[in-house]
Structure formats: C-alpha cells, structure tokens
Backbone bond lengths (Angstrom), bond angles and torsions (degrees), N, CA, C in turn:
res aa  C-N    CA-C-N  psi(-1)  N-CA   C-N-CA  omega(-1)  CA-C   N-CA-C  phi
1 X - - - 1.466 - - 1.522 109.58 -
2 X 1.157 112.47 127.60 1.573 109.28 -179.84 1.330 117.83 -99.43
3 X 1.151 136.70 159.82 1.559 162.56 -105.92 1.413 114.92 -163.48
4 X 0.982 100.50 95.26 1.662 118.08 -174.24 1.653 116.54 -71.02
5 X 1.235 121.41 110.89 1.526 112.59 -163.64 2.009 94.08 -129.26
6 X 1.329 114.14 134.37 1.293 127.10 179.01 1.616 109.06 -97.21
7 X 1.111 124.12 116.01 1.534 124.48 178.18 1.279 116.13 -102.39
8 X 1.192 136.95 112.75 1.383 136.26 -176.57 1.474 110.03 -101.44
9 X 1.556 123.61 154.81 1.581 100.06 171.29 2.220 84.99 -159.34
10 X 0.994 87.55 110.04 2.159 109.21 169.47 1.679 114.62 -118.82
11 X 1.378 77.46 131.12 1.379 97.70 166.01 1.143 104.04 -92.62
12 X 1.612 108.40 117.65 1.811 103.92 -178.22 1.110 111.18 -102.38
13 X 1.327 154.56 -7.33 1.325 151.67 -121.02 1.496 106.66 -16.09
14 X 1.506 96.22 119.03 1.448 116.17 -172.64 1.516 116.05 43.64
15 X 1.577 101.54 109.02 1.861 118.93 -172.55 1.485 103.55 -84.86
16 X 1.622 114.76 -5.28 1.883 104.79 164.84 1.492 95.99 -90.49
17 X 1.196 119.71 -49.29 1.471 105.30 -167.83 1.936 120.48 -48.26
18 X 1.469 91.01 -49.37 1.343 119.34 -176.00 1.645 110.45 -78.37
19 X 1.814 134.07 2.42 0.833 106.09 -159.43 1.981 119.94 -99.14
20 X 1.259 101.92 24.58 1.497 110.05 170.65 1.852 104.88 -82.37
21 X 1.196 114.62 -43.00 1.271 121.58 162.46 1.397 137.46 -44.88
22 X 1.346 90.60 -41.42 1.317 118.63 -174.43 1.724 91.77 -68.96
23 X 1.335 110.77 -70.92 1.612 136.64 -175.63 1.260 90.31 -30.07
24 X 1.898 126.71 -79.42 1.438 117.69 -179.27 1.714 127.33 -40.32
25 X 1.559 121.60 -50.04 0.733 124.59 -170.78 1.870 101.93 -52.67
26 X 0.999 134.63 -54.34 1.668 145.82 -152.78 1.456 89.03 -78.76
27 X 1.715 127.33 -35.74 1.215 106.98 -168.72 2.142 111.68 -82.22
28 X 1.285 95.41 -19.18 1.619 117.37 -165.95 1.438 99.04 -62.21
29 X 2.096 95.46 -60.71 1.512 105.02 -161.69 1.216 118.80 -65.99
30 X 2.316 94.99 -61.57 1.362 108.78 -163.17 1.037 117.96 93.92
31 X 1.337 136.27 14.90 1.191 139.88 168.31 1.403 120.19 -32.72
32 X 1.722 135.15 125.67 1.392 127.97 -176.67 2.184 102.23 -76.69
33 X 1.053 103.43 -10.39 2.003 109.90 -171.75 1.176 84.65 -148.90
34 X 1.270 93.66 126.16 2.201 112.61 153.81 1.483 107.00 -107.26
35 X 1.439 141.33 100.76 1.324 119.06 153.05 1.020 117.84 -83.63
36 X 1.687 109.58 153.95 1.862 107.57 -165.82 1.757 78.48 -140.81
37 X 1.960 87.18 141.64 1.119 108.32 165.99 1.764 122.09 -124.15
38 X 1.097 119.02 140.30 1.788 105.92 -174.45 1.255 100.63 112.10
39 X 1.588 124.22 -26.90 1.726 114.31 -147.73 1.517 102.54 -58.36
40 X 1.192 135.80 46.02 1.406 128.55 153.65 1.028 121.28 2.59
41 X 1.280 126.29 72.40 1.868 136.74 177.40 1.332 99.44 -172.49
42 X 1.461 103.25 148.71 1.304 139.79 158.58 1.681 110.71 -31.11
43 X 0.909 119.87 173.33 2.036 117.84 169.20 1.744 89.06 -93.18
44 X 1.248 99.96 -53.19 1.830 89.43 -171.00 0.944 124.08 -46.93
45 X 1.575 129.74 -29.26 1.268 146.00 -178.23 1.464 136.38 -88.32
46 X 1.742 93.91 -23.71 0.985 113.27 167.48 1.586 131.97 -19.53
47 X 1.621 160.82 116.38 1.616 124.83 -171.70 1.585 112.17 -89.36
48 X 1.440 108.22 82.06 1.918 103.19 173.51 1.066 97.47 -72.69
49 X 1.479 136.47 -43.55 1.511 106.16 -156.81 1.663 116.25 -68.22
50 X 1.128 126.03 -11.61 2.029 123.68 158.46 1.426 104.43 -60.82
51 X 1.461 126.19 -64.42 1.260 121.82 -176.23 1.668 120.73 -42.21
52 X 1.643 104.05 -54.77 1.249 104.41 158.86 1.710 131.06 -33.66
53 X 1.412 98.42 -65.16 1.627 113.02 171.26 1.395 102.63 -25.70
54 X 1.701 114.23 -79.30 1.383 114.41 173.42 1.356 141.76 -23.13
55 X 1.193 108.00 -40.77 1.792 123.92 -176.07 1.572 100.17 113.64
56 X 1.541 114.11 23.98 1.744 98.08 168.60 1.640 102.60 -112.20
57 X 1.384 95.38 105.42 1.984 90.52 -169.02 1.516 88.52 -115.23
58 X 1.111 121.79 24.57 2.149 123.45 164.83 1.476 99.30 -93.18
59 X 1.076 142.64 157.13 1.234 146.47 168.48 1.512 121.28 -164.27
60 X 1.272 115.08 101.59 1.915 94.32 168.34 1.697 83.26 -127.85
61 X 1.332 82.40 136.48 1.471 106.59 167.29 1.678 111.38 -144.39
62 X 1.842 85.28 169.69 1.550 96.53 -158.19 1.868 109.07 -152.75
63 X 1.477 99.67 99.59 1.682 110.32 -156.07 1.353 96.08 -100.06
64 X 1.779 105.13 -176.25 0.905 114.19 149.50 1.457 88.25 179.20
65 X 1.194 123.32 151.55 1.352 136.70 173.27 1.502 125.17 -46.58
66 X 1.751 117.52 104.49 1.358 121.86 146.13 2.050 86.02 93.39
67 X 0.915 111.00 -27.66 1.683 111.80 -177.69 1.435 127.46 -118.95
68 X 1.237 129.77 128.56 1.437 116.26 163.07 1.909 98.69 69.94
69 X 1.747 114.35 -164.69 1.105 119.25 -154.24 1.295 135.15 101.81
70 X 1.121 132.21 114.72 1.710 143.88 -169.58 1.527 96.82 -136.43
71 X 1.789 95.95 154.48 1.762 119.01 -177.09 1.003 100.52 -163.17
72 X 1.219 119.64 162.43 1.492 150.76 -162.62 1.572 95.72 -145.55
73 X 1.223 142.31 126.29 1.171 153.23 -168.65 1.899 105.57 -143.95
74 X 1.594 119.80 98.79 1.366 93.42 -151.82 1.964 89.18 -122.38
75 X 1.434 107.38 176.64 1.900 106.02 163.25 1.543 78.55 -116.60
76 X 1.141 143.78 -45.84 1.484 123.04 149.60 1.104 162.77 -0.56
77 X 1.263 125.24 61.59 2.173 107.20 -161.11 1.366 107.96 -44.01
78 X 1.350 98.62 159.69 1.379 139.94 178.53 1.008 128.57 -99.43
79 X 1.701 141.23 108.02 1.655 117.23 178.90 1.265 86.25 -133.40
80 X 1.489 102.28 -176.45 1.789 117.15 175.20 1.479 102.03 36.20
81 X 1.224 104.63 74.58 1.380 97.46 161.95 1.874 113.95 -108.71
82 X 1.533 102.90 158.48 1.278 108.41 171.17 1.550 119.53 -156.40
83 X 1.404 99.78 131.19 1.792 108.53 175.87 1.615 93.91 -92.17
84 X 1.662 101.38 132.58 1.427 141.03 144.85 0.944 147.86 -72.42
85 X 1.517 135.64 93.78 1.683 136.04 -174.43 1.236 93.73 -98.46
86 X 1.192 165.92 91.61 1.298 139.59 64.15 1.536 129.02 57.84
87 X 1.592 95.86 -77.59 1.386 104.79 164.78 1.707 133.50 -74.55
88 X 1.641 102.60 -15.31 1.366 104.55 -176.69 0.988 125.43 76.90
89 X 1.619 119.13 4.53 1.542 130.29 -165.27 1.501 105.65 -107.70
90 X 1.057 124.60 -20.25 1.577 123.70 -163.67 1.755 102.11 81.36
91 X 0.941 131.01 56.28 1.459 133.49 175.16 1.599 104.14 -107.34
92 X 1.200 138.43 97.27 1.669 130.55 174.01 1.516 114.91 -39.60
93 X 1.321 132.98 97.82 1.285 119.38 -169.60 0.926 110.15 -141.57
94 X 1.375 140.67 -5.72 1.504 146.99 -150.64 1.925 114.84 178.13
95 X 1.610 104.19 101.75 1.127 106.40 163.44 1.562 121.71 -141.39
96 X 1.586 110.35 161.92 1.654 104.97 -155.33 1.561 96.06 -137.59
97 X 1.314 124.45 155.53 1.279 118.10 -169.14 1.773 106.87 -143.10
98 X 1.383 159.51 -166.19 1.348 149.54 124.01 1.339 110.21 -82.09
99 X 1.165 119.29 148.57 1.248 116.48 -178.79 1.588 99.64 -116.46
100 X 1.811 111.73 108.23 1.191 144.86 -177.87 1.689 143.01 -71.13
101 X 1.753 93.84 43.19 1.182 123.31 157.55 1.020 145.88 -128.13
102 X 1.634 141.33 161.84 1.357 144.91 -135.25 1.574 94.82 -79.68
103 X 0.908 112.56 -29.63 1.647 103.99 178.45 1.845 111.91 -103.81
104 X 1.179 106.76 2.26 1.030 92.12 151.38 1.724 131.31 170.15
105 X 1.319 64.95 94.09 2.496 113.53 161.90 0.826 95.25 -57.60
106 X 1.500 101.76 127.53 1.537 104.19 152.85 1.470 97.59 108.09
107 X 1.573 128.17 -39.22 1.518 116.15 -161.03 1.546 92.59 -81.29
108 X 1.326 105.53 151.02 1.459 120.06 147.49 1.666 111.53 -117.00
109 X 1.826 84.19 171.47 1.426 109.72 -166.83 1.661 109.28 -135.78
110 X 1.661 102.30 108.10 1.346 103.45 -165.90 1.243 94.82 -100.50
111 X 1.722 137.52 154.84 1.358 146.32 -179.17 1.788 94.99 -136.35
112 X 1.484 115.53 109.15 0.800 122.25 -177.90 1.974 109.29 -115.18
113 X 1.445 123.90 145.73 1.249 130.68 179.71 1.786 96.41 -145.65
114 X 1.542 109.00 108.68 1.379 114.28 -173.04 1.635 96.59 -103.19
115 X 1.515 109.12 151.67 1.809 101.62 -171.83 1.367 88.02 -65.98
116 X 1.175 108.05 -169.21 1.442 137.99 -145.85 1.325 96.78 -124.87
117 X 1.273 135.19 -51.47 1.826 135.35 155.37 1.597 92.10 136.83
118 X 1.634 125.27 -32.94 1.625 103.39 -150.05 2.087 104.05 92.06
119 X 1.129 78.59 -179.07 1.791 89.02 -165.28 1.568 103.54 -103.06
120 X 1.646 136.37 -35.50 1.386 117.57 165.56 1.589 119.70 -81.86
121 X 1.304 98.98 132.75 1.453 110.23 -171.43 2.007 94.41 -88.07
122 X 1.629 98.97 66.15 1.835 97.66 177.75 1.693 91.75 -164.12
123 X 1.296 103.18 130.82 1.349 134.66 169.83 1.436 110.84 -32.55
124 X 1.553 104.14 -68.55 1.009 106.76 -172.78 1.197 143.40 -78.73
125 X 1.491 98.62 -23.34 1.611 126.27 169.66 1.829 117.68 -67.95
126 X 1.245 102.04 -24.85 1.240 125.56 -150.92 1.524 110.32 -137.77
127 X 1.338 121.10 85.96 1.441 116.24 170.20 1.605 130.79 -58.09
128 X 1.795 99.79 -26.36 1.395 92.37 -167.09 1.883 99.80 -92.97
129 X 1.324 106.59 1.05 1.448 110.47 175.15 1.877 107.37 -62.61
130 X 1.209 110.75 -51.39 1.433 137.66 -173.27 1.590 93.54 -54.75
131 X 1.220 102.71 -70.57 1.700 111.75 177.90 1.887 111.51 -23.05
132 X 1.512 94.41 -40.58 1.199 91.06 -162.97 1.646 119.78 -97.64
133 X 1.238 91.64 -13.70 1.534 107.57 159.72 1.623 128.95 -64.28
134 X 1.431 87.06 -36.51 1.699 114.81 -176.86 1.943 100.60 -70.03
135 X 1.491 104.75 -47.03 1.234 94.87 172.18 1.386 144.11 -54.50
136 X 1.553 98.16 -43.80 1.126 116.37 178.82 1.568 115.18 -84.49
137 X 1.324 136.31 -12.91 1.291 121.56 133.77 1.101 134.99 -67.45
138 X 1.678 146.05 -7.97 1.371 132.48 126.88 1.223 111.53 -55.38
139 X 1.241 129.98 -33.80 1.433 126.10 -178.17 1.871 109.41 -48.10
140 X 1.025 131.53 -43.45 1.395 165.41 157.61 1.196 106.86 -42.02
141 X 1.796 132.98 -79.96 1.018 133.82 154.59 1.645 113.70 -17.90
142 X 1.184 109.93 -78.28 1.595 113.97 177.63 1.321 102.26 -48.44
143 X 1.455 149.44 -53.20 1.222 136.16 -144.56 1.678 103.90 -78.59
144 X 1.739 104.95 -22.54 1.343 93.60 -173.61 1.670 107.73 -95.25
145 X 1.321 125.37 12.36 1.218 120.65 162.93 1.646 114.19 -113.62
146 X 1.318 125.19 29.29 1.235 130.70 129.71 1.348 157.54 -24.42
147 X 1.443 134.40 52.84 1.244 137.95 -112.41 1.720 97.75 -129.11
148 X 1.678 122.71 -2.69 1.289 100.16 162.66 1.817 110.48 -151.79
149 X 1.252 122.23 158.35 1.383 112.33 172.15 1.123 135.58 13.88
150 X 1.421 147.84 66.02 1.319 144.19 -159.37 1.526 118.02 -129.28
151 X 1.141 108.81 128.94 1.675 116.41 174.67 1.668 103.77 -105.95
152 X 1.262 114.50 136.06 1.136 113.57 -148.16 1.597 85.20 -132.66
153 X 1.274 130.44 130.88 1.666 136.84 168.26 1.203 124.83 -147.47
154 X 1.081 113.03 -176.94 1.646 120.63 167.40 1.518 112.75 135.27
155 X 1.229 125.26 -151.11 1.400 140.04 166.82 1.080 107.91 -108.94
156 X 1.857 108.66 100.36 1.512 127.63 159.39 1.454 137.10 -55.18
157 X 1.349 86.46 -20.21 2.278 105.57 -176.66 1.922 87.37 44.13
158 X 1.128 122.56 33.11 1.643 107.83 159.05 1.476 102.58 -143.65
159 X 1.032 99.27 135.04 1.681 108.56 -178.92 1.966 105.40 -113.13
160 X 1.209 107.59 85.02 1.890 114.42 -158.80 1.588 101.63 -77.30
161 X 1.149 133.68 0.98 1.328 131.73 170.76 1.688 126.67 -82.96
162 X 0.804 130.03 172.35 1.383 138.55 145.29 1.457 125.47 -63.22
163 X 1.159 93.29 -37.85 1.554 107.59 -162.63 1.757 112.04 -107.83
164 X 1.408 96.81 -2.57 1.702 109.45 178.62 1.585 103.03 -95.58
165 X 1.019 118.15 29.88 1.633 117.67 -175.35 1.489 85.80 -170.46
166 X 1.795 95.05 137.77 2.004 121.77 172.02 1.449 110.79 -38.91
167 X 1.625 110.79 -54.63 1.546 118.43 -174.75 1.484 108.72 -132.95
168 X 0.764 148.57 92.04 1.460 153.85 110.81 1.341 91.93 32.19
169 X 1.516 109.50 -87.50 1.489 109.58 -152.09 1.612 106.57 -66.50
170 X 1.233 134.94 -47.18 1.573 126.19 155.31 1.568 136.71 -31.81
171 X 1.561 99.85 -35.02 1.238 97.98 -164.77 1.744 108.35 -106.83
172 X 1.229 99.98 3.30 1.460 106.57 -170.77 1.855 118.42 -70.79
173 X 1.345 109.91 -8.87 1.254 108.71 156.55 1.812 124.10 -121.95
174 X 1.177 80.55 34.08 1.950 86.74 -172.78 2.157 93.58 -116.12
175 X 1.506 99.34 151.48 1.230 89.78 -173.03 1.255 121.01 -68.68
176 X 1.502 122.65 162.59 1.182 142.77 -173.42 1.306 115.59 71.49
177 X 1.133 120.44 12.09 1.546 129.38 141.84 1.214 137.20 -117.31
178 X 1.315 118.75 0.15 1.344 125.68 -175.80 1.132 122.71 -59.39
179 X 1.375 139.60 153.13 1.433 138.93 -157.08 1.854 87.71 -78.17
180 X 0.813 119.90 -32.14 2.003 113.64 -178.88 1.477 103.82 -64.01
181 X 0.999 111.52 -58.38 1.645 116.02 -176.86 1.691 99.15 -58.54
182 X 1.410 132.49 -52.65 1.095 120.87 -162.03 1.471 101.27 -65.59
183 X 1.339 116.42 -51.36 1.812 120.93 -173.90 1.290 93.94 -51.17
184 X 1.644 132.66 -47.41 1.431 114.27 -171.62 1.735 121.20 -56.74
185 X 1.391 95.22 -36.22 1.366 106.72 173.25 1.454 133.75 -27.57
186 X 2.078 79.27 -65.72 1.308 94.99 -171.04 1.208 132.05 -72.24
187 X 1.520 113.11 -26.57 1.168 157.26 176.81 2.030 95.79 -41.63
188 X 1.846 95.91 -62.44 1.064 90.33 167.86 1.116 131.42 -41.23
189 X 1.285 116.37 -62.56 1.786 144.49 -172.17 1.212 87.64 -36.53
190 X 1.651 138.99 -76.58 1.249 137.50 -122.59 1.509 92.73 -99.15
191 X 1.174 140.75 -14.55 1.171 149.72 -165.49 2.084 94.05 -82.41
192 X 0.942 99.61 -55.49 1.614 104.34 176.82 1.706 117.85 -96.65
193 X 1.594 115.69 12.46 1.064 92.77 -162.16 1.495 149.26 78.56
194 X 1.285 114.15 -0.60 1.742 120.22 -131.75 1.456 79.62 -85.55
195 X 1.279 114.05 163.71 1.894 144.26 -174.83 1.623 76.45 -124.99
196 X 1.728 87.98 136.47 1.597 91.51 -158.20 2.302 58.77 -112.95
197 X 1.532 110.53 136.36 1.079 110.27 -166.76 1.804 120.86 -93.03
198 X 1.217 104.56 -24.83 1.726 134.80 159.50 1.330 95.27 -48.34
199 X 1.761 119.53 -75.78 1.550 110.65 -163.33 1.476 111.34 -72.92
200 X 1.493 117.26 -16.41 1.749 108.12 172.32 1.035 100.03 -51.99
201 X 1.491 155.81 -74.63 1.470 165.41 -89.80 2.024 94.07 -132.13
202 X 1.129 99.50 -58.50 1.920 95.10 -172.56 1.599 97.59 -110.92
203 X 1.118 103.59 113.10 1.831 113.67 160.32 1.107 114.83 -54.98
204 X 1.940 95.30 128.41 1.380 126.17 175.69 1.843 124.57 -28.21
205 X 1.354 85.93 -23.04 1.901 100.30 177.48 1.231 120.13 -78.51
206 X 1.604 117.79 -7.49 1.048 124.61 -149.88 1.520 104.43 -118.80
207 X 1.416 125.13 141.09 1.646 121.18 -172.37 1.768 114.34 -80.99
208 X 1.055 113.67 110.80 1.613 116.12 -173.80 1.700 91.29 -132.40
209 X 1.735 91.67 126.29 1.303 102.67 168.26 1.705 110.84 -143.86
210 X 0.888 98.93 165.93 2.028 125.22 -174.70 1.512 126.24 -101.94
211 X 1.430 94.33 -31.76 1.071 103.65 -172.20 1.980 136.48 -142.80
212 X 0.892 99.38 129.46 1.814 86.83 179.22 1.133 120.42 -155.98
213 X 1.699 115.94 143.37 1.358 118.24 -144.03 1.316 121.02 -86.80
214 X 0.938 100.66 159.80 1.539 116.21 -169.08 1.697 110.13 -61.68
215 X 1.448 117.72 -16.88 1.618 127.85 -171.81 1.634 84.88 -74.74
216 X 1.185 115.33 -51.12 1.541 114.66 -151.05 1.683 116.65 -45.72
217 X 1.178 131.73 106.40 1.695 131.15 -173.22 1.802 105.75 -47.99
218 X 1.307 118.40 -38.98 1.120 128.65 165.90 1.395 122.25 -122.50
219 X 1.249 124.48 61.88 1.165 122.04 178.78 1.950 116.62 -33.99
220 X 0.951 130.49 -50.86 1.713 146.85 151.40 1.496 90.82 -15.08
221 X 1.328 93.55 -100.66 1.628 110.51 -148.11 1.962 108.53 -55.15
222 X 1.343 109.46 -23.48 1.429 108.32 -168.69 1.852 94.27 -103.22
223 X 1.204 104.18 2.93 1.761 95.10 -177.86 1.474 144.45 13.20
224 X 1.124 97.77 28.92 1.576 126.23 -178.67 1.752 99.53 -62.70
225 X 1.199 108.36 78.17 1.199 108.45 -178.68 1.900 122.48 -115.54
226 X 1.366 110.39 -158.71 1.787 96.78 -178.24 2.118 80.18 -170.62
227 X 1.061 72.29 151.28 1.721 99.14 168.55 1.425 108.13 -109.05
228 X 0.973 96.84 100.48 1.758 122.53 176.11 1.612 124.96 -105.53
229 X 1.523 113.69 -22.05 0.884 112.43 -142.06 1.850 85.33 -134.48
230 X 1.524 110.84 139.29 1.769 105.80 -140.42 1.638 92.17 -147.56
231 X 1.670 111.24 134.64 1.186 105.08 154.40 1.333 121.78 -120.56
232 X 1.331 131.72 98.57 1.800 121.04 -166.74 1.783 109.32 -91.51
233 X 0.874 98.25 169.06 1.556 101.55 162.99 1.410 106.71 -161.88
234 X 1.299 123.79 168.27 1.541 144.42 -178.96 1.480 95.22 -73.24
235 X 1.377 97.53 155.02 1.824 114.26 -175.48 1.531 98.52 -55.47
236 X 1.241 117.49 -47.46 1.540 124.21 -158.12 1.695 116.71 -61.80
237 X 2.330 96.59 4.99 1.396 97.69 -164.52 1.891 108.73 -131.59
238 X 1.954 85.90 0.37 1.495 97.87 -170.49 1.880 103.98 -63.66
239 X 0.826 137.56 -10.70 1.412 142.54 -161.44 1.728 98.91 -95.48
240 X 1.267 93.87 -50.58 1.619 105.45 178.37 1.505 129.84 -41.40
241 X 1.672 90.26 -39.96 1.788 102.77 168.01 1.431 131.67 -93.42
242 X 1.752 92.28 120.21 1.480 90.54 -166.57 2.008 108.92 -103.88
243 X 1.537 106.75 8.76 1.249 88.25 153.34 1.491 117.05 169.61
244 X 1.296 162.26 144.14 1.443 158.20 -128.89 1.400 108.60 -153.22
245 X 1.448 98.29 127.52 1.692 102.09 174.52 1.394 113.60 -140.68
246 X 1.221 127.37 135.07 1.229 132.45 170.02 1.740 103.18 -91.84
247 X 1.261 99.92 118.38 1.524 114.80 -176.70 1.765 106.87 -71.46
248 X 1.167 127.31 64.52 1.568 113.12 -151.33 1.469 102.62 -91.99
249 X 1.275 124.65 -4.19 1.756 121.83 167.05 1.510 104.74 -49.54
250 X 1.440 123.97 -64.04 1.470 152.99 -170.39 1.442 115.52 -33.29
251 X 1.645 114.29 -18.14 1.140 141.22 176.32 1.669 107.39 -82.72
252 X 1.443 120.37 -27.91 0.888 132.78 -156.98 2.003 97.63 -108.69
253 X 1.178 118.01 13.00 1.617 120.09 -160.07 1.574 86.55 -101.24
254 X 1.488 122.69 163.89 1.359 135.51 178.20 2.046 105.42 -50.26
255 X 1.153 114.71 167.35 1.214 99.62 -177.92 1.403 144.00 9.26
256 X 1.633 104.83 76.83 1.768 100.17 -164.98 0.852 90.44 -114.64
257 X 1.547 108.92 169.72 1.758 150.46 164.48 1.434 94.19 -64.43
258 X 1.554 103.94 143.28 1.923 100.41 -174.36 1.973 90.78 -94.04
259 X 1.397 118.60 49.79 1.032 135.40 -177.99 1.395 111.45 -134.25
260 X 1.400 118.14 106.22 1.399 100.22 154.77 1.590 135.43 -68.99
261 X 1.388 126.50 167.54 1.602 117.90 164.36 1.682 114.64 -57.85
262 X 1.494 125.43 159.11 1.377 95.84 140.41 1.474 94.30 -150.18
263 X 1.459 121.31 153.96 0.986 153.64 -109.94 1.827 104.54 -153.24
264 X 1.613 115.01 110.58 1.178 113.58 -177.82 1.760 99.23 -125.59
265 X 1.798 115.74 145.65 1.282 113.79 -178.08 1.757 89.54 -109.91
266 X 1.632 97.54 138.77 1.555 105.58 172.59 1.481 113.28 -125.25
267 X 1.201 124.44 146.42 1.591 129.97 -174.49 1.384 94.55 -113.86
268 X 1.428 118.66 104.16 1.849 109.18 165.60 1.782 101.28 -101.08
C-alpha cells in the first residue's frame, strides 16, 4: 500500500520574522516536509517549539545569523543526515537528510539555497556573481556522484526557461537568467538526470513563476515574475509524483517572502 507524502519547499526570508505565515501556511496545507530557505537565525534561535506544536517534531536545521540558512522541518523521521559546504566558507546552504520510513529507504532529501549572484552578471566586476558560479559547479560535481533516490529542492535564484521569467527578452542579461547560469543549471540537470518536477506537470510553454519582487507596486496585477524556486528528483522518482503547485496567493498574505511555497504530492 503506498504512502502519500506532501513536500513543501519556501524561501521565507527570515522564519522569525515570517513565522505567523509560516504558522498559517502548515495549518491551511499540512504539509508532511517544510524546507525553508533564508531562515536567517542562529540554530539556538531557531522557533521549533511552533513546529513542534504542529506535529513537525523532525528537525535538522542549519543557521547562521541575519544571512543565508536552510531546514528541514519534518512529521517524518530523519536519519543520516548531512550539512554541505560546497563553498568551504561556512555559508548554511545545503542540507540532506533520509527520509525514515517503511516505504521509503533509501530516499533522500536535499534542501538546497544557491547565492543569489549580486546584480552584475560578470566575474570580474562582481565577486558574488563568481561565488555563484563556483557553487554551482560543485553543485555538478555533487550531482554526478549521486547514487540513490533523491529529491532535490530549494531556492535555485535561476529561472533556466524561457517561460520561467515575464520576458525572456528583458531579462536575458540580468541575473538569474543568463545563458551562464542557465547552462550551469542544466549542466547540473543532465549530470544527474534530474526530472525537473514543475515542468513534468505544467508545459515548458507555459509561464510558471515563484517569485516576485518586492519593487513591484503591484506585484499581482504586473506579474513580472521568475521561477526560482525548484523541485527535482532522480528518474527512479519521476513516477512517484503525483502533482505540483505553486501556492502563488501566499505571496499576497500580510508580511510575505517575495517567494511563494511550492508544494509537491508523492505516492511511495
């Protein structure tokens, strides 16, 4: 009999600031996994005891003050877990856990938060552009030593489509669309295989976005948006997903993340 598991994965920027939102969202959805990216806090500071309240008493998280930060918030156990530097810097950006049930051994759960680059899309001009290049070729490295069941998410800061960004032709030299970032992307993708899980469910022709900025006077009505925000998994998991939603009202709730949730249903 298979086992219906809901995967959620938001970029909240900052889960104290944001966490009444947060609170609604878990009570609305119900998500069985929350990954959070941004949560800008300490581990000590972190708020488990709400999550707890809820019924999420799994937790690995991974802080650091005022910057960056990834969590796993699960009703799920947790084993084998491991935090990832990548960068070698001590930056919280990447953590992975097993997810510790009878139906399903063996899967992991990667929570990924890639920098963001800065605003020149040039190496040299731009250190934190490089940074992010640098990431995403270990990112690559890792993807090609990938060796079992893995759902892979988080906040990509790259939107590799055409159709994952308002204008194409505008945005094609502004970051997180640039043809470098996208080849890095993909590069990833093909390196692991990954079922990019958004475009299984909504065709590539079609405008799907995650995200929209905080400048926008009406973010809604001018929908100038980008798909940033990604759930992949290994071939061995494309069957598994039975369906993907970008929660994009949620964007629209009192103090939000210029991130929506999004939300994948799995049958193990």
């Amino acid at each position: 009999m298979s086992q219906t598991l809901r995967i959620a994965s938001w970029n909240i920027n900052s889960v104290r600031a944001r966490i009444d939102i947060v609170e609604r969202f878990l009570k609305e959805e119900a998500p069985d996994i929350l990954c959070l990216q941004e949560t800008k806090v300490i581990d000590s500071l972190f708020p488990e005891g709400l999550f707890r309240q809820l019924g999420y008493r799994h937790m690995m998280i991974n802080g650091q003050p005022m910057h960056h930060g990834v969590a796993i918030v699960s009703k799920v156990p947790l084993i084998n877990r491991r935090v990832e530097d990548w960068q070698a810097n001590g930056e919280a950006r990447h953590i992975s856990a097993e997810l510790n049930i009878e139906s399903t051994k063996g899967v992991r759960l990667d929570n990924v938060y890639i920098p963001a680059g800065g605003d020149i899309p040039d190496r040299e001009a731009n250190p934190k552009f490089g940074q992010k290049l640098d990431f995403l070729t270990r990112m690559k490295d890792w993807s090609d030593s990938v060796s079992s069941p893995t759902i892979l998410t988080g906040d990509f800061n790259v939107a590799p489509l055409e159709h994952d960004v308002w204008s194409h032709k505008q945005l094609v030299n502004v970051v997180s669309h640039t043809k470098i970032e996208c080849e890095h992307l993909a590069a990833i993708q093909d390196a692991g295989n990954w079922v990019d899980i958004a475009r299984h469910f909504v065709d590539p022709s079609q405008k799907l976005y995650t995200w929209w900025s905080y400048r926008a006077q009406d973010w809604e009505t001018s929908d100038r948006g980008r798909r940033l925000d990604h759930m992949w998994v290994t071939p061995d998991l494309k069957d598994k997903a039975k369906s993907h939603v970008v929660h994009k009202h949620i964007r629209g709730w009192g103090k939000p993340s210029d991130h929506a949730p999004i939300v994948t249903e799995f049958a193990f």
